[in-house]
KOLKOL-642764 format. One record per residue (C-alpha): x, y, z; residue in one letter. Coordinates in Angstrom, 3 decimals, padded with zeros to 6 digits. Layout:
BEGIN
[atom [X; Y; Z]; A]
...
end
This chain:
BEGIN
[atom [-016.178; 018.991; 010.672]; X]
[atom [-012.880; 019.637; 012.087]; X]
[atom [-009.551; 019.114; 011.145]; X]
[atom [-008.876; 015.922; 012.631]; X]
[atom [-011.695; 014.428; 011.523]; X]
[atom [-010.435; 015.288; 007.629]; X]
[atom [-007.002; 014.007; 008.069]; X]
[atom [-008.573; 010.818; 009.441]; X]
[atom [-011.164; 011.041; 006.069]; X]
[atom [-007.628; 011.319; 004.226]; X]
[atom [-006.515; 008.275; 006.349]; X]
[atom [-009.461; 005.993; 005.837]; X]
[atom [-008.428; 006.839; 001.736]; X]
[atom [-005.229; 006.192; 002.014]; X]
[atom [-005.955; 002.869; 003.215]; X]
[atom [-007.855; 001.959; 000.508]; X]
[atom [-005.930; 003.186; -001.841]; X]
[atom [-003.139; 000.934; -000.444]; X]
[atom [-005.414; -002.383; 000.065]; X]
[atom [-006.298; -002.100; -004.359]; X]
[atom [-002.377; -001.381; -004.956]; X]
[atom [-001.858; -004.575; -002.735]; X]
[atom [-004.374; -006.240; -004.699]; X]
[atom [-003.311; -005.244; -008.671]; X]
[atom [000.228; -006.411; -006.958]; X]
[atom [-000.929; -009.566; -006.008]; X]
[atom [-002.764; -009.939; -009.828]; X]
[atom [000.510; -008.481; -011.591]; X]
[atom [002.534; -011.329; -009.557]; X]
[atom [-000.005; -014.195; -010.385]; X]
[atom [-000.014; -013.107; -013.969]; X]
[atom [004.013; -013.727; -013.852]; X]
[atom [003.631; -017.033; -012.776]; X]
[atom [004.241; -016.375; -008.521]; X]
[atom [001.626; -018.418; -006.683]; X]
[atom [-000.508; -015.982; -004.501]; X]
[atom [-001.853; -016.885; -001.517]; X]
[atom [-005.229; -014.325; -001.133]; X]
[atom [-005.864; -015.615; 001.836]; X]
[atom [-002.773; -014.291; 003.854]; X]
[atom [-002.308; -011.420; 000.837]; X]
[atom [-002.856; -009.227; 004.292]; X]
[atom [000.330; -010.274; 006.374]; X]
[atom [002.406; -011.359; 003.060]; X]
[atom [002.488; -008.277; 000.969]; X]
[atom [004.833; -006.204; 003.128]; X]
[atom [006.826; -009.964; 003.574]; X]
[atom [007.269; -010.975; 000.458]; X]
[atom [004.678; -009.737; -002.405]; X]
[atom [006.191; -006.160; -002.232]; X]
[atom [009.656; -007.311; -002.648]; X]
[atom [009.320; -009.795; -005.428]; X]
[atom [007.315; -007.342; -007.304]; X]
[atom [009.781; -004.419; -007.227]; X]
[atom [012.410; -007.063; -008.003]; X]
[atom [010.315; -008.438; -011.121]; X]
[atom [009.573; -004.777; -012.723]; X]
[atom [013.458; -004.248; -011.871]; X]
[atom [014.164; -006.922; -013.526]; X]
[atom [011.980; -006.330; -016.757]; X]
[atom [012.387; -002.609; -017.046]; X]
[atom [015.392; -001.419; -014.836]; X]
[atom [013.355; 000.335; -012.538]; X]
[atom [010.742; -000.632; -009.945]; X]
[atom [006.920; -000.660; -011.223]; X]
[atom [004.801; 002.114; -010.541]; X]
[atom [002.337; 000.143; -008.094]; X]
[atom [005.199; -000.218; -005.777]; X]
[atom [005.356; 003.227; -005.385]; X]
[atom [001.865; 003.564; -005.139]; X]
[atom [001.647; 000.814; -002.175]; X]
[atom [004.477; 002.704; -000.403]; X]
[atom [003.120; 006.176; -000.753]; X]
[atom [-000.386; 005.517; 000.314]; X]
[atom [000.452; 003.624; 003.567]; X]
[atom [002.768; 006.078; 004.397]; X]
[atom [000.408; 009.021; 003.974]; X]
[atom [-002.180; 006.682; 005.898]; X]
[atom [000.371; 006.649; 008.444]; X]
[atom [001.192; 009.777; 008.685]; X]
[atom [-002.630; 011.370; 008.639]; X]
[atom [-003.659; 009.022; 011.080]; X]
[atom [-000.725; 010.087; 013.904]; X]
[atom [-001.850; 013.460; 012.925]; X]
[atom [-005.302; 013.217; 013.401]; X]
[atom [-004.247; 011.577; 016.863]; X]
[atom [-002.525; 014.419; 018.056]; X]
[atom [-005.036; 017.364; 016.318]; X]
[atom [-007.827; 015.233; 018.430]; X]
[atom [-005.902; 015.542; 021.902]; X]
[atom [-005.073; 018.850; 021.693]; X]
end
């Protein structure tokens, strides 16, 4: 197992780790009374879903919630393994 192939592992992680902070967003939001649509929860949580929820927990506590963060982190460490996986793999 090479390098590459563990910073894609990391990516394939990362990406789930994202999808259940997307989905205890989505859960947080419906249990505040915002109609969620599951369906499109793919295409709408960068949109919209993120957004409302950071301005909810803003709202309620002064800061943004911690499953913002969590969203934001893990797709940008899924990002960021993946492109380096990429390049480990054509060198």
């Amino acid at each position: 197992m090479n390098v590459s192939d563990i910073l894609f592992a990391v990516a394939i992680v990362s990406v789930l780790w994202g999808v259940a902070s997307a989905v205890l967003i989505a859960e947080a939001l419906r249990k505040r009374g915002v109609k969620v649509n599951w369906v499109f929860l793919r295409f709408l949580i960068l949109s919209k879903y993120l957004g409302q929820y950071r301005d909810i927990t803003r709202q309620e506590t002064g800061r943004s919630g911690p499953l913002f963060y969590s969203y934001v982190v893990a797709m940008n460490l899924a990002l960021v393994t993946a492109i380096a996986g990429i390049i480990l793999r054509a060198i």
